[in-house]
BAVEXBA-224804 format. One line per 10 residues: number of its first residue (from 1); their letters; for each residue x, y, z of C-alpha. Coordinates in steps of 0.001 Angstrom, whole numbers, plus 500000, padded with zeros to 6 digits. Each point is the difference from the previous one (the first is absolute). Last residue first. Layout:
<sites>
NUM	a	X,Y,Z | ...
</sites>
This chain:
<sites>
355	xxxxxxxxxx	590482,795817,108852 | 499499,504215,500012 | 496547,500896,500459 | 501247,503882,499664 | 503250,500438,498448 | 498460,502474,497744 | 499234,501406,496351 | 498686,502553,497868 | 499581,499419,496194 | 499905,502766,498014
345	xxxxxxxxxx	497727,500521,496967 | 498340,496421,498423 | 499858,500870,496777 | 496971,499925,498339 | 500094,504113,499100 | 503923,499776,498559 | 498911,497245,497411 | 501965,496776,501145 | 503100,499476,497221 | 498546,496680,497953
335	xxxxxxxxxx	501528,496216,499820 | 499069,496694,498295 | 499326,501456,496583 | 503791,500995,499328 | 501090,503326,498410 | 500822,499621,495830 | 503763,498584,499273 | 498874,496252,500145 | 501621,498384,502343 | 497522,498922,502897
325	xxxxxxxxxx	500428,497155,502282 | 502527,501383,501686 | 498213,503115,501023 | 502363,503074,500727 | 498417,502924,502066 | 500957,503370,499353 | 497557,502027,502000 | 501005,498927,503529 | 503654,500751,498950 | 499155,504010,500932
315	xxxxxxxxxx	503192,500318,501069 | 498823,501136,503657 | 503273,500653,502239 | 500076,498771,503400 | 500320,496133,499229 | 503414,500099,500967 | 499104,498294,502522 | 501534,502026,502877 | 498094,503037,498463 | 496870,497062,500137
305	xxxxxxxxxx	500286,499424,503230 | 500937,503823,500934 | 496807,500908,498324 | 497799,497427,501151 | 500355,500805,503532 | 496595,500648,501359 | 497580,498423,497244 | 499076,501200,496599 | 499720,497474,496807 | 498841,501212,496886
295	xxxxxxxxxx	502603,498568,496977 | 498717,501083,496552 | 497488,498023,498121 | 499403,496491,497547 | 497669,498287,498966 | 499251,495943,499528 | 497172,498849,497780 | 502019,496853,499146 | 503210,498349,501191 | 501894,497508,498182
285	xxxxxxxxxx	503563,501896,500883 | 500737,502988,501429 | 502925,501957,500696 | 500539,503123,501682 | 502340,502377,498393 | 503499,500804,502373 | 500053,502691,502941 | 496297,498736,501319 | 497269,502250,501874 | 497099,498224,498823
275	xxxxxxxxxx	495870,500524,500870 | 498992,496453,498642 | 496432,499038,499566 | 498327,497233,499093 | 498044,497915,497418 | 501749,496950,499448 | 504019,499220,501054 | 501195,496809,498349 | 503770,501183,500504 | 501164,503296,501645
265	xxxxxxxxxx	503574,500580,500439 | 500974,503450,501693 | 503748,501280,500087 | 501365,502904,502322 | 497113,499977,502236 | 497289,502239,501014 | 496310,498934,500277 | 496674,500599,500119 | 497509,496775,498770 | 496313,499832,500129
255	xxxxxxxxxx	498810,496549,498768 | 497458,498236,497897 | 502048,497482,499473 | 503072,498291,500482 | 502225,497179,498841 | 503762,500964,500494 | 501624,503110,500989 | 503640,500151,500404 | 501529,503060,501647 | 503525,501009,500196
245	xxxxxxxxxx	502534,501619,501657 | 500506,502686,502747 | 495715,499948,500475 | 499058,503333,500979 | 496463,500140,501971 | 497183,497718,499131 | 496471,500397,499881 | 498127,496750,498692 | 495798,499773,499373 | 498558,496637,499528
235	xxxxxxxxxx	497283,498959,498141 | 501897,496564,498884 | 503241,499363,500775 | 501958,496855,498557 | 503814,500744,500466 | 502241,502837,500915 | 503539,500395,501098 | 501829,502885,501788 | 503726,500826,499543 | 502268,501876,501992
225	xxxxxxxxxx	498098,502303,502932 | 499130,502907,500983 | 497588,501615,502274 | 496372,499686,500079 | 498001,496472,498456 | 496050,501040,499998 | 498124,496945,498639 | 496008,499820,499594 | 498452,496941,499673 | 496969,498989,497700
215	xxxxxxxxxx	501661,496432,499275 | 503546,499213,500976 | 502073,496785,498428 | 503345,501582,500399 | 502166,503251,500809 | 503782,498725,500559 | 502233,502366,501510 | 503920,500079,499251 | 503155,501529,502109 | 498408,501211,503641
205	xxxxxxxxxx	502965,501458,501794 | 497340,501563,502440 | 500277,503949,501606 | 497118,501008,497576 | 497912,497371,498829 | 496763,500761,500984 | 497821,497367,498389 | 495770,499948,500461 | 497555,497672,498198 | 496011,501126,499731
195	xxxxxxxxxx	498357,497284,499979 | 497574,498453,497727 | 501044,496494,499479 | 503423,498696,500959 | 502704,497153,498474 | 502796,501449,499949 | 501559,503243,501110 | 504381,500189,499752 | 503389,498886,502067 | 501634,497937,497760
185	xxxxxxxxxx	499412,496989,498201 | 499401,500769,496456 | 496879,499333,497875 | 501024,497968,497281 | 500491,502166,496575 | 499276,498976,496936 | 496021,498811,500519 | 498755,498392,503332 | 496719,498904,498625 | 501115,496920,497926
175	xxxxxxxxxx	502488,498884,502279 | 496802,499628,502814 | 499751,502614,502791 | 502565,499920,503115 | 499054,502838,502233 | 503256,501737,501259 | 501158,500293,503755 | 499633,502784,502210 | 496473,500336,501023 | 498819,496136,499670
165	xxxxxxxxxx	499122,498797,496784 | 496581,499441,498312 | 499320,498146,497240 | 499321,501701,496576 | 496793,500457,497929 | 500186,503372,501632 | 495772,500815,501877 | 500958,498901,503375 | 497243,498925,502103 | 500093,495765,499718
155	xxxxxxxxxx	503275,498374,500311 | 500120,496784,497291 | 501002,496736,501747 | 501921,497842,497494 | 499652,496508,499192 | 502862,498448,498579 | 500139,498348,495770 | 503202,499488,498843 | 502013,501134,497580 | 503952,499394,499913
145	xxxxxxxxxx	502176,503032,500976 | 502216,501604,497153 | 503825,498873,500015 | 502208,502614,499838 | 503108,500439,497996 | 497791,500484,496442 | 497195,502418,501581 | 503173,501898,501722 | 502048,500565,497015 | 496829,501369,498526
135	xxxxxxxxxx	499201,502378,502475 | 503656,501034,500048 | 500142,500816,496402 | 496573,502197,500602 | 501745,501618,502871 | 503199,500482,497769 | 497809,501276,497145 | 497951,503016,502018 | 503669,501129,501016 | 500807,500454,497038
125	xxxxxxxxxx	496555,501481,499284 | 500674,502578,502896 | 504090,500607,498631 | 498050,500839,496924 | 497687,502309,501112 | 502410,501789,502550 | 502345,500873,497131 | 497234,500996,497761 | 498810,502693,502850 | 503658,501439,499993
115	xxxxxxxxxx	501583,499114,503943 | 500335,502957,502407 | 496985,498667,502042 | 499833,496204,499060 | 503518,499593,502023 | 497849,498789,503391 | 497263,497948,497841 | 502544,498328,497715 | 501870,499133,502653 | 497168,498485,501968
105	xxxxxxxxxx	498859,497936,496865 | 503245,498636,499701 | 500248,498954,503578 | 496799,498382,499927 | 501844,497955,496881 | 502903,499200,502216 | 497024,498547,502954 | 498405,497671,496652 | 503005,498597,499762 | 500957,499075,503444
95	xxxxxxxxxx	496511,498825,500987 | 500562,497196,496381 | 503423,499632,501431 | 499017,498996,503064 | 497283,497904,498991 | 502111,498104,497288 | 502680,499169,502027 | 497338,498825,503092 | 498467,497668,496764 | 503223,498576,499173
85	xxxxxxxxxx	499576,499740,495995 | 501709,502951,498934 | 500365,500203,496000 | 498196,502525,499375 | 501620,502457,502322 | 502880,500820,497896 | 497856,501698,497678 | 498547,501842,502950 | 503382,501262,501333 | 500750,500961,496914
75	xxxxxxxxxx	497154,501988,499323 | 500245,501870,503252 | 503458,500648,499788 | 499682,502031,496308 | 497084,501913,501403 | 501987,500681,503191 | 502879,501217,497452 | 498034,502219,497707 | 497984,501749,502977 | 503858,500750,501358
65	xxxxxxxxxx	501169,501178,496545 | 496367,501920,499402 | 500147,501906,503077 | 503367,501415,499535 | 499760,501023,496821 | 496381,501789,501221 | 502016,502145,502842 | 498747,500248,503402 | 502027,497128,500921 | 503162,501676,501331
55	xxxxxxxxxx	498121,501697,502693 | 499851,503671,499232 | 501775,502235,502422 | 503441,499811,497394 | 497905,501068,497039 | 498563,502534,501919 | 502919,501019,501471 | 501612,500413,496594 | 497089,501836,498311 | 499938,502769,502590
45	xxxxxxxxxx	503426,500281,499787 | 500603,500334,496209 | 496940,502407,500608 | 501636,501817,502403 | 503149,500229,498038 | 498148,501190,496916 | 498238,503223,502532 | 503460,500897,501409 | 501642,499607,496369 | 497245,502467,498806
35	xxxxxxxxxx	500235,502561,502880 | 503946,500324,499265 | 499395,500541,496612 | 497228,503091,500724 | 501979,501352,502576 | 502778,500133,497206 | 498073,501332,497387 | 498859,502861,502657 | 503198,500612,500805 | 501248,500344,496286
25	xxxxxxxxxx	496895,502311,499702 | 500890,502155,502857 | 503293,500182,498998 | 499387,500922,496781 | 497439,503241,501241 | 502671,501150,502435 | 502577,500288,497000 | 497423,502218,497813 | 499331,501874,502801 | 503827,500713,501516
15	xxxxxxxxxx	500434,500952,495903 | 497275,502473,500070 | 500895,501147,503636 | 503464,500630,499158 | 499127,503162,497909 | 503893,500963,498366 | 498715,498537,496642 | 496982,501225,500307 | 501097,503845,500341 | 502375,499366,497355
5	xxxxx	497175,499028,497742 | 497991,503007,501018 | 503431,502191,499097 | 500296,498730,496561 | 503048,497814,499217
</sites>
């Protein structure tokens, strides 16, 4: 052995070196391990609480088992129907009916925002089928009114070929002119001619609003609430805060609409306006020369109502409108996106003039 190798051989520092540099590395690996399990078990945790904070609906299997079993209820219940002859049977079960199907439509409006988009289509046009099944039912049960000639006063000064009902009640046009959906009776606007209509409904347990027969009115509705309805406007402006459901628009036109929901319905809608904030596509359906914008709205508060909402986030569903009455694969005719400069910018509102 040469002397320099000797020399190393007896150097402890070159060996304490080499040794030091293992350990560090088998450290390291270690740190690195035990960093990995910590970061896996957090996720394993993260993803069980949230599975365990969800509510046990939130999940589309879920959704379409219950939707499956109303749907199978409801047509029973109508079948069986048919062959009631006690007129009280058949009016209760006609009211009963058609109350299961509102249901329906209410939980396909509060699941519509985790649901696919072809999920909440086709529960819509099931839907669409039971009302249509109940109409019937109800044209065979019932027995329609015999003509008969009556004089009728007509009330001069109000431009709606309507009559004219008292603040808080519905108007009660013809068959013909009410369309699919009868204006509901809850608390709502009817009836009025170029006002300016006021709704603050923060600190109320206010569950459905009706909007109806208005002319060149303007609506501000502030705060939250569960479903709003909407039939026959003409030149009216509506500004409406967070609704928790749905919205079902029916026979307007040349309107100005802005508002947030988790499922819009418009039907026989002509040259207007809507400025959406929606978690699920808006639907329309015979409409014409209607377009289409982001939500606008400002007023002190929104942000918590619509945080509370869950109508906080923008998905940008304003822009992916379905139209029932259009399947070919090319865009629809009946609806445009508003160009950015004839947009209406934000809308401020108040409380003030509040009814």
């Amino acid at each position: 052995m040469e002397a320099g190798d000797r020399d190393r051989s007896r150097d402890p520092s070159s060996t304490a070196g080499e040794g030091s540099d293992s350990e560090i590395e088998r450290k390291r690996a270690q740190m690195i391990e035990r960093l990995s399990n910590l970061h896996q078990a957090r996720v394993q945790s993260s993803a069980r609480e949230k599975s365990d904070s969800a509510p046990p609906s939130e999940s589309t299997e879920a959704f379409l088992a219950r939707f499956s079993d109303s749907k199978r209820e409801i047509e029973t219940r109508i079948a069986d129907s048919k062959t009631v002859t006690d007129a009280e049977s058949v009016k209760s079960r006609l009211e009963q009916i058609a109350k299961s199907i509102e249901e329906m439509e209410k939980l396909v409006a509060e699941n519509s925002y985790f649901l696919p988009s072809y999920e909440v289509r086709s529960a819509l046009r099931s839907v669409a089928e039971l009302r249509q099944g109940l109409e019937v039912l109800n044209s065979e049960l019932v027995p329609k009114k015999k003509f008969s000639f009556k004089s009728k006063s007509v009330k001069k000064g109000l431009s709606l070929s309507r009559p004219v009902a008292a603040e808080g009640t519905d108007s009660e046009p013809d068959t013909a002119e009410k369309g699919r959906f009868k204006a509901r009776e809850s608390p709502g606007f009817r009836s009025r001619t170029g006002e300016v209509l006021v709704k603050d409904f923060k600190g109320l347990e206010v569950g459905e609003f009706t909007i109806s027969d208005l002319e060149e009115c303007e609506v501000r509705l502030i705060g939250r609430v569960r479903a709003i309805y909407v039939h026959r406007l003409r030149n009216c402006k509506v500004y409406a805060g967070p609704v928790l459901g749905s919205i079902l628009i029916e026979d307007v036109e040349d309107c100005v609409f802005v508002l947030a929901s988790h499922q819009i319905r418009i039907h026989h809608a002509k040259k207007c306006d809507f400025y959406l904030r929606v978690r699920s596509r808006p639907i329309i359906e015979d409409c014409g020369g209607v377009r289409f914008g982001p939500y606008c709205l400002e007023y002190e508060g929104i942000d918590g109502d619509l945080k509370e909402s869950r109508l906080d986030e923008e998905t940008g569903n304003w822009g992916n409108v379905d139209d029932f009455k259009w399947l070919r694969a090319v865009q629809s005719p009946n609806w445009s996106v508003v160009p950015e400069k004839e947009r209406v910018g934000t809308v401020i509102i108040d409380n003030k003039m509040s009814g």
